[in-house]
N, C-alpha and C positions, 0 to 999 in steps of 0.2 A: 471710255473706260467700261468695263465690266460689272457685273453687279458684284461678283466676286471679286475685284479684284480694287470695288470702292468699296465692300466692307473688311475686306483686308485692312486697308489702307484708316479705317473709322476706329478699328482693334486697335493697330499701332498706336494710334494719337492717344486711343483712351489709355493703351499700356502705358503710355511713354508720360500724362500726365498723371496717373497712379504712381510711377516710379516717382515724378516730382514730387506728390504727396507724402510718400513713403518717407521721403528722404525730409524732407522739413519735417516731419512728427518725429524721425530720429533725432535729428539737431535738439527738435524741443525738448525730448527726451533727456539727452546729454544735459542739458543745461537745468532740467529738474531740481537736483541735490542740492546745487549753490541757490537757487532760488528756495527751494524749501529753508535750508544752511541762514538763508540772510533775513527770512521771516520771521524763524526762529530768535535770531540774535534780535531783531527788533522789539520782539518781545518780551526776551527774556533781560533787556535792558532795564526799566525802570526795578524789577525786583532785586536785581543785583544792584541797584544804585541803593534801592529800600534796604537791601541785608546792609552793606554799608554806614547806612546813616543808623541801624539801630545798632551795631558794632561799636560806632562812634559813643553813640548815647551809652549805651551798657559800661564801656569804660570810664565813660564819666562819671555813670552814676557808682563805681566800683571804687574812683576815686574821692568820691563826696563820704562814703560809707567809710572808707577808710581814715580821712579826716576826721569824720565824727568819732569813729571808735577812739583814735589815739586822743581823743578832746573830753573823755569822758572814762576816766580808770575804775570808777566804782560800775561799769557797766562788764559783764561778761563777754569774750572776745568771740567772737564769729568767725568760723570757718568760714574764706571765701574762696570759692571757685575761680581758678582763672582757666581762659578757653584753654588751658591743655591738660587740663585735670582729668577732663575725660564727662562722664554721666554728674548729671545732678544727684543727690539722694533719692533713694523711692522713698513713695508713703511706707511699704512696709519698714525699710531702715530709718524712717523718721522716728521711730519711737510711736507711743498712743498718742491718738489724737483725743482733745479733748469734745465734749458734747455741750 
């Protein structure tokens, strides 16, 4: 064989193993988004388990208020928020605060 026509031949192989590279960092490529997608979700797991359980408590405790208010008539009645009211009050519509 020729010098020429063994480093032809050392090109090919290097192309032809380039193209294999090419091609697996594409696959890995493709498969990015669901791997970023599922990292994601594993961590955004315990906070949505956390909103959850203070959902739970908030209700509870919206029902305990509730009991108490109807258990005590000489008490003034409390506007209570439920989650589709929208905003809490701001400080400025709370009225003066006191010092």
């Amino acid at each position: 064989m020729e010098q020429g026509d063994l480093k032809l031949e050392l090109q090919r192989q290097a192309l032809a193993e380039t193209r294999e590279r090419i091609a697996a960092m594409e696959a890995l490529l493709e498969e990015l988004p669901a791997l970023f997608e599922a990292k994601f979700g594993e961590r955004l797991q315990p906070l949505l388990e956390q909103q959850q359980r203070l959902l739970s408590q908030n209700a509870d405790l919206r029902q305990q208020l509730l009991l108490l208010q109807g258990s005590s008539p000489t008490r003034p009645s409390l506007r209570l928020l439920s989650p589709d009211d929208g905003e809490p009050p701001t400080a400025a519509s709370a009225g003066p605060t006191r010092r």
